[in-house]
C-alpha positions as CSV (number, residue, x, y, z in Angstrom):
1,X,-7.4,-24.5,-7.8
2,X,-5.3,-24.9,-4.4
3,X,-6.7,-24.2,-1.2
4,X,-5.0,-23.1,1.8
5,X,-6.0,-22.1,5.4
6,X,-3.8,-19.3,7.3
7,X,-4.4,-19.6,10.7
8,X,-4.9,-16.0,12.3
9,X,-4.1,-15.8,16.7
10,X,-3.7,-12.9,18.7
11,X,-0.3,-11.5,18.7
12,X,0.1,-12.9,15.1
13,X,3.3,-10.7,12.9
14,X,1.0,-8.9,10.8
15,X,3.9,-8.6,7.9
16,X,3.8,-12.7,7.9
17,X,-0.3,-12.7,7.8
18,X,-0.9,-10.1,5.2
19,X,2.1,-10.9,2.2
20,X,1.6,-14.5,2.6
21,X,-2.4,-14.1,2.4
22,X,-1.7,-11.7,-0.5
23,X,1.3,-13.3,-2.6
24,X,-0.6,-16.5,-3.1
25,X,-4.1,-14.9,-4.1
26,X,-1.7,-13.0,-6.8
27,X,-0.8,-16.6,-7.8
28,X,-4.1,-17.8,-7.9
29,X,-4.6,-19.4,-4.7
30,X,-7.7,-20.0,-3.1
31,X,-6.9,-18.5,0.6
32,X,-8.8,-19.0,3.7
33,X,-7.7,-16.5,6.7
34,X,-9.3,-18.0,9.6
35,X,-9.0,-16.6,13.0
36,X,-8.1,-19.6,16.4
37,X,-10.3,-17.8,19.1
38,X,-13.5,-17.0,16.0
39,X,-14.0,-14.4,13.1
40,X,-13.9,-11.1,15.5
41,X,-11.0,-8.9,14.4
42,X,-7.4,-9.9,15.5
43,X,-4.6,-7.8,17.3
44,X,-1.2,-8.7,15.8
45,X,1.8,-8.0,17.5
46,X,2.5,-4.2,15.9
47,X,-1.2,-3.6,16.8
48,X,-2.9,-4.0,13.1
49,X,-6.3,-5.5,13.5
50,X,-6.6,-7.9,10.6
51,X,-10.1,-9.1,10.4
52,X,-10.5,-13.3,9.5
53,X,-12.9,-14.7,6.6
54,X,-13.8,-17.2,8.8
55,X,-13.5,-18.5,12.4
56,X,-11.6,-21.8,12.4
57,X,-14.4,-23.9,14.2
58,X,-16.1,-22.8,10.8
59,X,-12.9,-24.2,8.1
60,X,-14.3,-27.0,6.2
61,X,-11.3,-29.1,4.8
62,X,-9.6,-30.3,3.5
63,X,-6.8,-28.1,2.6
64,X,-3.9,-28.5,0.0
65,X,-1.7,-26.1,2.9
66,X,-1.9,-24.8,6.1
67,X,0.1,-21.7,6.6
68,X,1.4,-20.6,10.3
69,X,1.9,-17.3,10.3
70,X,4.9,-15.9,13.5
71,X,5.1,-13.7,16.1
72,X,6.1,-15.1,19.6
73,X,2.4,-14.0,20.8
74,X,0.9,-15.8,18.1
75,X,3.1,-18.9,17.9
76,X,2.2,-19.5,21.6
77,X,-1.4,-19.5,21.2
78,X,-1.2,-22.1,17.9
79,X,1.4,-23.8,20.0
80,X,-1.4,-24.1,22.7
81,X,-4.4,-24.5,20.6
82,X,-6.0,-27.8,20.7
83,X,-7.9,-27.2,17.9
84,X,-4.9,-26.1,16.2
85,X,-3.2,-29.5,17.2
86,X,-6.1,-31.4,15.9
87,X,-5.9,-30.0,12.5
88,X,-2.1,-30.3,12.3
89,X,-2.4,-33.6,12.6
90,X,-4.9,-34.3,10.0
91,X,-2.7,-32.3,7.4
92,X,0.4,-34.5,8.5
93,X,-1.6,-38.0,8.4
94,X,-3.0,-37.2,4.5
95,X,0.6,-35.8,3.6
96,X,-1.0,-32.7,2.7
97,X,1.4,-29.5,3.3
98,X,1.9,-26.9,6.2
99,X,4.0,-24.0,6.3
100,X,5.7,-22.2,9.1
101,X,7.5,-18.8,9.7
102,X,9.5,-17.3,11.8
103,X,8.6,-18.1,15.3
104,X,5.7,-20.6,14.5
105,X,7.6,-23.5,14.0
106,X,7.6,-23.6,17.8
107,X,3.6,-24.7,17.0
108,X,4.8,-27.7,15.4
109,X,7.2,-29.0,17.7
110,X,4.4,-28.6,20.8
111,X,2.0,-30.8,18.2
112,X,4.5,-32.9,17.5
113,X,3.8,-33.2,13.4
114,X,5.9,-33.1,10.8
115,X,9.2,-34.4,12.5
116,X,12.4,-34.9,11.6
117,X,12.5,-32.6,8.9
118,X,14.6,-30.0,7.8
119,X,13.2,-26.8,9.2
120,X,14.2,-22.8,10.1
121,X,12.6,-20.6,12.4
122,X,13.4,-16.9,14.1
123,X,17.2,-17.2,15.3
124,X,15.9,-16.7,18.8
125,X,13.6,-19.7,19.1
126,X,15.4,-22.3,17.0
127,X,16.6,-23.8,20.1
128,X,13.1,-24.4,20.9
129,X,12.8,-26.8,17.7
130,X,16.1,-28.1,17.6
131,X,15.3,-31.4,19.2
132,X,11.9,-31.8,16.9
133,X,13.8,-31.6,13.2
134,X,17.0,-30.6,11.5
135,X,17.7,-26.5,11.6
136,X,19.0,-25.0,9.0
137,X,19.7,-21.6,9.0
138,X,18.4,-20.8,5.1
139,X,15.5,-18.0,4.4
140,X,13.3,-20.9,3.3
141,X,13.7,-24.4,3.7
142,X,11.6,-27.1,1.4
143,X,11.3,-30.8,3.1
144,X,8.6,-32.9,1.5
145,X,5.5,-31.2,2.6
146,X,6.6,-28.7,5.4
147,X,8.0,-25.4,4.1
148,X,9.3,-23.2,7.1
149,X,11.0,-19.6,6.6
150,X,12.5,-17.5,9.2
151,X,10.3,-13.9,9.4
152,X,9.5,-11.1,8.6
153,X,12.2,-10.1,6.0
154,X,12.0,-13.6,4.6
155,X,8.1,-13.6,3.9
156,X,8.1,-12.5,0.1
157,X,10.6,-15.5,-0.1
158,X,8.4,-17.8,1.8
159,X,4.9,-16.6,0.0
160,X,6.7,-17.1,-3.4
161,X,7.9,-21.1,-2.2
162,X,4.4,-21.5,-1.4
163,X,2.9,-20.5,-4.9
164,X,5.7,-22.4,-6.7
165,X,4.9,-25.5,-4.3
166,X,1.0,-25.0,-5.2
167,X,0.9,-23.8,-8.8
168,X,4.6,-24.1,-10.0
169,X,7.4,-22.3,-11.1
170,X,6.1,-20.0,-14.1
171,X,3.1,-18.8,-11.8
172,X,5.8,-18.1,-9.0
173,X,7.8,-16.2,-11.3
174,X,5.0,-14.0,-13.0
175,X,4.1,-13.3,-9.6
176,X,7.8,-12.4,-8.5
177,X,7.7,-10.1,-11.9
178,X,4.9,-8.2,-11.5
179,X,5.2,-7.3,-7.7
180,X,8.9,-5.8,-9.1
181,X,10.7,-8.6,-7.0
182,X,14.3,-9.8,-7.8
């Protein structure tokens, strides 16, 4: 079974968190929600507390995925996140996967991992990342091992990339069918 770790920070779009989180359990995904600052409950940006399994300091890897959820509060704090750095790193340097939406691409470029891809973000920060990789402007874009979307609206898209990337197509589309998705 895949594993992934979704990193959880303050200010974190709840819509991102939650479908992603859910869509690949429905796919059969072992998911690990683990909050930056430790396991308390976390304030996302439409002020939904979302309670972590874990705290990171407490992930033990490694991890198939690494999923970055948006929100320009939340991005910041991964963007700034030593910790958070560290472990990007490690996921780029075994060519394992990480995933980005809608504002968290930002994270990557301030790490500087997985560059010189193909990437999307939140119109109003892809000038942020348009020096660190290609943007595109497509709901979800696939290079190699980084899968980036570009919010909200786009996360069923995004969560379903991410199961079909992890367990494949069928599983995707089972998934898609039974949550009455186009």
């Amino acid at each position: 079974m895949a594993s992934v770790l979704v990193l959880l920070a303050t200010g974190a779009e709840e819509m991102e968190t939650t479908i992603t989180v859910d869509v690949l359990r429905r796919g059969g995904i072992q998911v690990t929600l683990a909050g930056v600052d430790g396991s308390d409950p976390v304030l996302c940006s439409r002020g939904v507390r979302i309670v972590p399994d874990i705290a990171l300091t407490d992930a033990k890897g490694p991890f198939d995925m690494i999923v970055l959820p948006g929100g320009n509060e939340g991005a910041r704090r991964l963007a700034e996140s030593s910790a958070v750095g560290a472990l990007l790193r490690e996921q780029e340097a075994s060519g394992k996967i990480a995933a980005a939406i809608c504002a968290a691409p930002t994270a990557l470029a301030a790490h500087g991992v997985f560059a010189g891809r193909k990437l999307t973000a939140y119109p109003t920060v892809r000038d942020r990342i348009a020096s660190h990789g290609s943007v595109v402007d497509d709901e979800v874009v696939d290079d190699r091992n980084l899968v980036t979307s570009q919010g909200p609206g786009t996360t069923f898209s995004f969560a379903l990339a991410l199961v079909e990337k992890l367990a494949g197509k069928a599983t995707a589309d089972s998934v898609r069918k039974g949550m009455l998705l186009p």
